[in-house]
Backbone bond lengths (Angstrom), bond angles and torsions (degrees), N, CA, C in turn:
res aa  C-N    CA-C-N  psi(-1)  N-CA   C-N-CA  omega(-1)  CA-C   N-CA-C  phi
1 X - - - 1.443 - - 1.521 109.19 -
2 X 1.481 121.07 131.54 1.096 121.75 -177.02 1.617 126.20 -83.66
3 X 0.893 118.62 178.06 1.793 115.18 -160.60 1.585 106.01 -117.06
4 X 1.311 114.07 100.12 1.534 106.08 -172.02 1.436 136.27 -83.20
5 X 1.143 126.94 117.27 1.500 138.82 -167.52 1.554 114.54 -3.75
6 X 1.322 115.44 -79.34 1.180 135.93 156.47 2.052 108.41 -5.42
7 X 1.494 85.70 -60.26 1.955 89.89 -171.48 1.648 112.19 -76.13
8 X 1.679 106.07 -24.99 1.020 122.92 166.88 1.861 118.19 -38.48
9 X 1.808 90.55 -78.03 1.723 106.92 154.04 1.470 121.18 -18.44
10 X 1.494 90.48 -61.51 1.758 94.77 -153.31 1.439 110.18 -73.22
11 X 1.353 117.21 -29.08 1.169 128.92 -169.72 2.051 105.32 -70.39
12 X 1.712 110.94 -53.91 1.137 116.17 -176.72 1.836 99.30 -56.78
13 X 0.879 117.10 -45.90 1.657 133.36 -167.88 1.918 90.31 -55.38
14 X 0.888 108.56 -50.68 2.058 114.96 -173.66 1.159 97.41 -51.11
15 X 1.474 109.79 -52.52 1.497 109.97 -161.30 1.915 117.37 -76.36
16 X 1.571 98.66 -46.25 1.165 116.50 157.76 1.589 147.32 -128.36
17 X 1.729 83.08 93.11 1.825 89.47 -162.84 1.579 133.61 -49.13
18 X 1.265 102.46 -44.72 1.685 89.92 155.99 1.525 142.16 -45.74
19 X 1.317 97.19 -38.11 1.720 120.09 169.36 1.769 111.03 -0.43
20 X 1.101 119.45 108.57 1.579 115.14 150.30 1.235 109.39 -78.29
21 X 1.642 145.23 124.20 1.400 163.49 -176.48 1.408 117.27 -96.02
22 X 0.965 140.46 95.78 1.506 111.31 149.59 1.211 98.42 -140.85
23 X 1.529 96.42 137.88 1.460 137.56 -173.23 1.648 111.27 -86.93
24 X 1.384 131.90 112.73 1.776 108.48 158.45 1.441 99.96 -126.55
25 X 1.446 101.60 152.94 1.542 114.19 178.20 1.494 122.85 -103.70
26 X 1.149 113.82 104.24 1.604 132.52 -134.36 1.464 117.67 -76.32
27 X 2.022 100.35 -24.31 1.226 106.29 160.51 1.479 112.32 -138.91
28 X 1.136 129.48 24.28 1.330 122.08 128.14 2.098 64.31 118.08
29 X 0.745 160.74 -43.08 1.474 161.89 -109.83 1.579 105.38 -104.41
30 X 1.585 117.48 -33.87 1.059 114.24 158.42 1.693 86.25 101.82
31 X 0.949 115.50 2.88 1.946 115.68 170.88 1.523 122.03 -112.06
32 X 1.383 109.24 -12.27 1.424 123.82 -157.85 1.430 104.80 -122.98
33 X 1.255 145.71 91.33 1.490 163.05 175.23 1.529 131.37 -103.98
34 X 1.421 101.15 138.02 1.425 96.89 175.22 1.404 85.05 -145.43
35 X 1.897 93.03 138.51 1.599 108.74 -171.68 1.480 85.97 -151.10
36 X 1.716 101.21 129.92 1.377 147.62 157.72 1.644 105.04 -75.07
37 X 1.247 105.92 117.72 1.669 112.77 179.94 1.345 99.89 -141.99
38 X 2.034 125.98 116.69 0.591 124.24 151.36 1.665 132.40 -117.50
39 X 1.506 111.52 158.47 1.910 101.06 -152.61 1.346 87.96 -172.21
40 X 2.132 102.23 140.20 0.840 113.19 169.14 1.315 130.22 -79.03
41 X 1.555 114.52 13.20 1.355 116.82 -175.55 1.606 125.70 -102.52
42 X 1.497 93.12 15.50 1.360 131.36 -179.24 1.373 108.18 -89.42
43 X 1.656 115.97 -28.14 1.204 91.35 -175.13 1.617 137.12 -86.15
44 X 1.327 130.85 139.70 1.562 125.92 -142.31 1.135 95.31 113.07
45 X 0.977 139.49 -75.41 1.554 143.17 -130.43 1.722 101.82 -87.07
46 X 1.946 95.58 147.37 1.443 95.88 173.29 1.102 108.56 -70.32
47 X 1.493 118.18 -163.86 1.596 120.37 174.70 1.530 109.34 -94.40
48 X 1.292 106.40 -20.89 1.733 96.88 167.42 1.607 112.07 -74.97
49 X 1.717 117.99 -31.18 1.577 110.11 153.57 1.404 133.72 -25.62
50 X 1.280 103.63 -52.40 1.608 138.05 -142.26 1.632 83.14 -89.31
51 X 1.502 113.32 -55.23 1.755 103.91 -170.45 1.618 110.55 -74.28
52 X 1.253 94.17 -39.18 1.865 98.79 162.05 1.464 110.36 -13.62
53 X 1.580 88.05 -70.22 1.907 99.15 -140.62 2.281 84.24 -78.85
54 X 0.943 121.32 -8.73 1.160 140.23 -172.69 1.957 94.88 -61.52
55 X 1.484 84.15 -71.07 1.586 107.36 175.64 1.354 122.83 -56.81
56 X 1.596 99.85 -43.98 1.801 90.42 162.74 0.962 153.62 -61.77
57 X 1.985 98.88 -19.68 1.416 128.13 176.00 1.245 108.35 -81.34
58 X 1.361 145.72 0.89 1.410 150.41 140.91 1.542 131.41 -73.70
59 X 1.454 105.00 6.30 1.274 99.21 178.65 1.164 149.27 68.04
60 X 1.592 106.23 0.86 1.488 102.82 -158.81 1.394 124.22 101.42
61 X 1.075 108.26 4.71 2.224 113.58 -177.83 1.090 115.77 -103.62
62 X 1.927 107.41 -12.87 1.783 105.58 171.35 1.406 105.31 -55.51
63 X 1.482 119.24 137.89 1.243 124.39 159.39 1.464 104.50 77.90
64 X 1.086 124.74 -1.36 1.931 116.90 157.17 1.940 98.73 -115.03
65 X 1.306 93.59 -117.27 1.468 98.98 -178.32 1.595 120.42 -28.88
66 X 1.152 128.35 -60.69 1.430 152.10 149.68 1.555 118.71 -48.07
67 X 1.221 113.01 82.86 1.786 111.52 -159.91 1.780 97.83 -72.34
68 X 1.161 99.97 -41.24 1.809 100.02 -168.40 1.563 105.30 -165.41
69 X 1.424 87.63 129.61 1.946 106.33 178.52 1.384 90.46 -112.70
70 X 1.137 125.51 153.19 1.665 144.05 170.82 1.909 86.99 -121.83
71 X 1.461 92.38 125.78 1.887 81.37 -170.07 1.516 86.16 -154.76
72 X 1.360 92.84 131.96 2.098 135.69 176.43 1.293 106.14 -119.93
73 X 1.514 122.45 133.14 1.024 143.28 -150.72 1.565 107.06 -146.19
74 X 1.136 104.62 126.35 1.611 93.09 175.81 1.953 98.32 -147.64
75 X 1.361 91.62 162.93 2.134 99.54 169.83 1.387 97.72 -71.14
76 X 1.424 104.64 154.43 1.199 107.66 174.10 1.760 93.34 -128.60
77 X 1.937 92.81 123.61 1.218 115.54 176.29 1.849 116.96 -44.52
């Protein structure tokens, strides 16, 4: 079962409320994502930090439900 954008959002957004989100679905399939997340709670942190806390805010669905995120991270000014 695939992981829908929307829960994608909501979920990064729980974890990090400031969060700028955007979600695109890369092949239309609803398994394949690339999400732009930007947050001031990034700042300090490397970018493997930054995807960390990215990854943590999913719970556990990378690599089951969630087949593949393509994920960019930036501070948010």
């Amino acid at each position: 079962m695939a992981m829908d954008a929307h829960e994608i959002e909501r979920m990064i957004k729980a974890a990090l409320p400031d969060a700028a989100v955007e979600i695109k679905d890369l092949a239309g399939d609803g398994d394949h994502y690339a999400a732009t997340v930007t947050s001031a709670a990034f700042k300090g942190k490397t970018r493997v930090q930054q995807h960390q806390m990215v990854y943590a805010a999913l719970q556990g669905n990378m690599g089951g439900v969630l087949h593949a995120l393509a994920l960019t991270t930036a501070v948010a000014e």
